[in-house]
N, C-alpha and C positions, 0 to 999 in steps of 0.2 A: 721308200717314202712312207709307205705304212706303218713298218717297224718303226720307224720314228716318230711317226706321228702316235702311233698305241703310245709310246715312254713317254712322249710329253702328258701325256694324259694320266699316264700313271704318275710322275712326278709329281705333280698339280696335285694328284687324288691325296698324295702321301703328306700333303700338306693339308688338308680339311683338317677341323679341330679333333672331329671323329676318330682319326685317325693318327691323332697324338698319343690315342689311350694305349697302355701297353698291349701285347699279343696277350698276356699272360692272363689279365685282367678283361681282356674284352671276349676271349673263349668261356669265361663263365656267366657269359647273358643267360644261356639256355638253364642256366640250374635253375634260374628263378620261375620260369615260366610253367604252366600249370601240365601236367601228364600226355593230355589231351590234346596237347597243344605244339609238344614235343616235338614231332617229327616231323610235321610239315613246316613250322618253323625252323628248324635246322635247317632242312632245303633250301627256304626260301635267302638263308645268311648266304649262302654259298655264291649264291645270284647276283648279290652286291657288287662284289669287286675282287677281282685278282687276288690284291692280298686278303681280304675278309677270307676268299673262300680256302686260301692256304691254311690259313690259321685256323677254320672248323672242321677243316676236312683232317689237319693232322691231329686232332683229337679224338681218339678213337672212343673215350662211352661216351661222344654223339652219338654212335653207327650202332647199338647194340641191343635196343628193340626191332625185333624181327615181325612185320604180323604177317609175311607172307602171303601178300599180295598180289606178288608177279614175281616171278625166278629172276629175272633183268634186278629188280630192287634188292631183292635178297643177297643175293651172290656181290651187290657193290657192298651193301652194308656189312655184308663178311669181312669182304678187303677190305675196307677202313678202318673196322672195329679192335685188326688186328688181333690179340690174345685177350683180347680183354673181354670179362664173364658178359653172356650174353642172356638177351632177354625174351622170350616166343610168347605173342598174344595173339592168338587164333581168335575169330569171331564166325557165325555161322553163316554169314554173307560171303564168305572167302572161301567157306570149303567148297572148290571146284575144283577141276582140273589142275590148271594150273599152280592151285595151293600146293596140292601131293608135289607137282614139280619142287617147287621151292623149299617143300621141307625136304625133299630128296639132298637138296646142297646143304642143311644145316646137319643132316648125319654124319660125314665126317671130322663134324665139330660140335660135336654129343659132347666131348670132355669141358667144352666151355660154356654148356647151359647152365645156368644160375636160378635163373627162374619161367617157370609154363604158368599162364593165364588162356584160360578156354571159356567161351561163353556162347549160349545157344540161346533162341527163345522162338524158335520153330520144331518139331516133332521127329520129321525127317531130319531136319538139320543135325540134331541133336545126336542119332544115333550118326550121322555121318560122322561128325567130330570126333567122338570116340572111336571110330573105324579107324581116321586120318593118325589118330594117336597112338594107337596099337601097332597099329601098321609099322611108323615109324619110329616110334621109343618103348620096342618090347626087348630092351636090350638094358644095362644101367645106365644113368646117368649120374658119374661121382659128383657131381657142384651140387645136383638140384636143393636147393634149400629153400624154397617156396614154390608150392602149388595150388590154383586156385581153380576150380572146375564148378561152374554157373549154369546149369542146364534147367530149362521150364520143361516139364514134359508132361503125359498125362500118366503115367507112371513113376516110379523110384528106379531110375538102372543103377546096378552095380559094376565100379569099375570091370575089366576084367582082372583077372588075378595076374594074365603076363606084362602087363604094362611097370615097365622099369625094370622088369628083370625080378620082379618081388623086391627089389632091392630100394629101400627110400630111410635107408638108414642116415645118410645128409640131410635130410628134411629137418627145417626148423618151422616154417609157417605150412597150416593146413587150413584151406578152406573150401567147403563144399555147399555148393546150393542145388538143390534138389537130385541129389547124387548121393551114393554112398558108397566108400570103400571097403573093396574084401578084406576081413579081419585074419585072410590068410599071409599079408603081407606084415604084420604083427613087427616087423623091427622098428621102431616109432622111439627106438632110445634116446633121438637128441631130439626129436619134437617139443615144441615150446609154445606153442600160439595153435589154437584149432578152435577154428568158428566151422559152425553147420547151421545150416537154416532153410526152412521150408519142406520140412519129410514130413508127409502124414503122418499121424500119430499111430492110424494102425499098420505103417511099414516099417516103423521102426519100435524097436523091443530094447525095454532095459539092459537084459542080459548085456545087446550088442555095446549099447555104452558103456559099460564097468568093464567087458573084455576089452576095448579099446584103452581107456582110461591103463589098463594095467598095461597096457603093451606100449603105454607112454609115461614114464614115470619121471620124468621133466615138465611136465607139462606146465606152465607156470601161468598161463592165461586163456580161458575157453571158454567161451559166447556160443550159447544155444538158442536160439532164435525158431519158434513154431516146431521145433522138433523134440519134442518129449513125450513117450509115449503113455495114454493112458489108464493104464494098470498098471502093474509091478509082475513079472514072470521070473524074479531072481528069488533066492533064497534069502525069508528074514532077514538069518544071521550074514553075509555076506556085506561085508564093507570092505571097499576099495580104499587104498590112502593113495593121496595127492600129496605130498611131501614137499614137493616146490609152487604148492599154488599160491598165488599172490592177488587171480582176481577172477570170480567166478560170475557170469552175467547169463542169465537166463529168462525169456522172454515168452512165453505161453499162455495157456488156459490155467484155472487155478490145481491139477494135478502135476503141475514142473516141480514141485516140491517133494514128490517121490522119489525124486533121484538122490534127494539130500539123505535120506533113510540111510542108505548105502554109501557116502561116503565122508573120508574123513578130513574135515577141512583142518587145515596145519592153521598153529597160531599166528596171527597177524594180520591171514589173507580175507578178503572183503569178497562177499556174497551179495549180489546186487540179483532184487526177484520184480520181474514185472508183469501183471498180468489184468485183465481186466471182470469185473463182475456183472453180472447180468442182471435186468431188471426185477422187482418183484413179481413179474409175470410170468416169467421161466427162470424161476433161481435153479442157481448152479452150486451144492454143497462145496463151502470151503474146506479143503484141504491144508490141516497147519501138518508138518514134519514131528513126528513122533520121537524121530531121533536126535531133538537138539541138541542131546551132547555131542552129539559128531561135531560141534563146531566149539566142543571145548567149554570154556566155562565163559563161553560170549552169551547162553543164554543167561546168565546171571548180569543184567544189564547197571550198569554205574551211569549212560548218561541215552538219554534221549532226544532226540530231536524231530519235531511234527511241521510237516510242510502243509498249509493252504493255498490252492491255488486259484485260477480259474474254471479248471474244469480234474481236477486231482487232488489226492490227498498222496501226503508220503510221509512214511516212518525210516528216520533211520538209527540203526540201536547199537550202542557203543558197548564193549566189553573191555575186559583188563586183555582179551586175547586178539580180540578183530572188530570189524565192523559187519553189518546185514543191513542193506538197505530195502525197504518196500516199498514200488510202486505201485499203483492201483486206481482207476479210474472208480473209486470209494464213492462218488453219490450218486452216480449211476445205476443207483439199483430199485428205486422207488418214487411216488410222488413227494413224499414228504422231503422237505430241502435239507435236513441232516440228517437222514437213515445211512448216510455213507460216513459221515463223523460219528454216529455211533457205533457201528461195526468195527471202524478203524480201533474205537477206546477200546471194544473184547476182544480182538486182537493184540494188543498192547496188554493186557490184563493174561494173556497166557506166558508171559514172562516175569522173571522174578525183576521186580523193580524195588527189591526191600533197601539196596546201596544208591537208589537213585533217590535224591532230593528236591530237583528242581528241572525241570521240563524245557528246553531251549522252543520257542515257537516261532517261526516262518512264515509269514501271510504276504505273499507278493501277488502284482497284480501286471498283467503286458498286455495290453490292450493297443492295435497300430491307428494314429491317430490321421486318416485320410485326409485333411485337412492342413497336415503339415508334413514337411520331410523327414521329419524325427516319429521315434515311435516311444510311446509310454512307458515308462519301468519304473516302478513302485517294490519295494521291498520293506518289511518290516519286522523288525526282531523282535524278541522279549523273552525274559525266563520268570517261570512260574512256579512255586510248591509243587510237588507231587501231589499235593492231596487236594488241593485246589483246582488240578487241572481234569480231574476227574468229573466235575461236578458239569450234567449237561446243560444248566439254567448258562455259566458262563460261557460256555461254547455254542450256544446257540446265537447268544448277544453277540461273541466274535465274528463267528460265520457271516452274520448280518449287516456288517461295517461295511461304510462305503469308503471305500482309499479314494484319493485324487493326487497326482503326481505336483 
């Protein structure tokens, strides 16, 4: 009588409008849904109904973030996932016990990691993670083509040098937060994408970057974030090429522009510099790059473009070879309300602007209007003479405008 009373129930179910939608079509809820959100949502479909849970459960990259949380989870998500490349995001609230268990069961299935996410933001923690890593993937891993290792620490660690066998020649994406890897592992050939961010300036050394840089000659996109060191310890003449760069983002003090000396930016690719100025109380000497022609005959500039904001100014400068964008918190460096519009012009004046004629100018304004659900956005274009846009009686008057949306 059970058994039959469960079918009538399922029949019934098979009939809701929900449940007209194809299998094939209702298994791809979950792509929409945000990272974060992933996994426990997957579970919770399973819950609904008999057939819901057939039709999530036979799709295996549901199952194939691992963060190793309990062996019982791990080891299901294994059998589900099936063959399919898997995914490990270790966090420092998990490395206990029972984490080492759980990635004990993901090592006979080293051949199907795709990608490692580790993050820490405790001390202890942090060296644990690295412990739990070594431990277990001091061995290759042939997929791994993304790794992301995020540690706060009161220190710089260095991987260790056995982690992966030295071997990360699959590696396409690299990112490191306050970590750095041994430049003993040097096979970096198909590397493509390496972000770093947050090394002291005095832990990390030029040199280390240009030897990276050369040990990755793919590299086609690289965001340096508060990691630039401030001095130069490399030889003058030494420049690196980048040969596949396509977009170069760098985020520091105003000495991140040392690194440009040294290397050579290929045509086309865009150099994005952002950094902030300090008051007239403690200036900080600007550093401009001595060796613009590393970026080709971009510094010979044909077209300009001057951003006003709220609280920024930004240049961005067009060449027949690439682009260079600068940002700069420009009036932040005195009382007077355009000492940052002025610095930005001698700035712009150490480049040849003889093929540029006319100044594209930018004055937007976002202001959130608490008062209503909408928020303000003002935007205003104009292009101007070169020789006109020089003059600071006109730029003073601009600065001064009140926009109203």
């Amino acid at each position: 009588m059970l058994q039959v009373l469960g079918l009538i129930r399922s029949v019934r179910n098979t009939f809701a409008l929900v449940n007209r939608t194809p299998p094939e079509v209702l298994s791809l809820i979950p792509d929409h849904w945000e990272d974060s959100e992933r996994d426990e949502a997957s579970i919770t479909l399973t819950h609904v109904c008999r057939g819901w849970r057939e039709i999530f459960i036979s799709r295996p990259s549901l199952w194939t973030r691992l963060n190793c949380k309990s062996p019982e989870k791990t080891r299901v998500y294994i059998e589900r996932s099936k063959i399919s490349p898997l995914e490990i995001c270790l966090a420092s609230k998990h490395i206990q016990n029972h984490c080492e268990e759980a990635l004990l069961l993901v090592v006979p299935h080293v051949g199907r990691v795709k990608t490692i996410s580790a993050s820490s933001r405790a001390h202890p923690a942090s060296a644990a993670l690295i412990q739990a890593l070594v431990k277990q993937f001091s061995h290759p891993v042939p997929l791994l083509e993304k790794l992301s290792i995020d540690l706060l620490c009161n220190t710089t660690p260095i991987l260790p040098s056995t982690l992966f066998g030295r071997n990360l020649s699959p590696l396409r994406e690299l990112s490191m937060a306050g970590v750095l890897m041994p430049l003993s592992w040097g096979n970096l050939e198909n590397l493509t994408i390496f972000d770093l961010s947050h090394i002291p300036r005095r832990e990390i050394s030029l040199t280390y970057l240009l030897d990276f840089f050369e040990s990755a000659p793919r590299l086609s996109e690289v965001r340096l974030q508060h990691s630039i060191p401030e001095s130069s310890d490399a030889l003058p003449e030494r420049i690196v090429s980048l040969p596949s760069l396509k977009k170069l983002k760098i985020n520091a003090q105003p000495a991140h522009s040392i690194l440009l000396d040294h290397l050579s930016i290929p045509s086309g690719a865009s150099v994005v510099l952002e950094f902030t100025f300090s008051d007239a109380r403690s200036p900080i000497p600007i550093y401009v790059p001595n060796a613009l022609n590393n970026l080709h005959n971009l510094s010979h500039i044909s077209a300009v473009n001057v951003c006003f904001g709220l609280e920024r100014r930004a240049m961005q400068f067009n060449g027949p070879s690439g682009e260079l964008y600068v940002l700069g918190k420009w009036r932040c460096e005195g009382a007077a309300p355009h000492t940052g519009t002025t610095r930005l012009l001698r700035f712009l004046h150490r480049f040849n602007t003889s093929r540029c004629q006319w100044v594209g100018v930018t004055h937007y304004n976002s202001q959130p209007d608490l008062s209503s659900p909408a928020t303000t956005w003002a935007t205003y274009q104009f292009l101007l003479p070169m020789e006109t846009f020089g003059s600071s009686r006109w730029l003073g008057a601009t600065i001064s405008l009140s926009f109203s949306a």
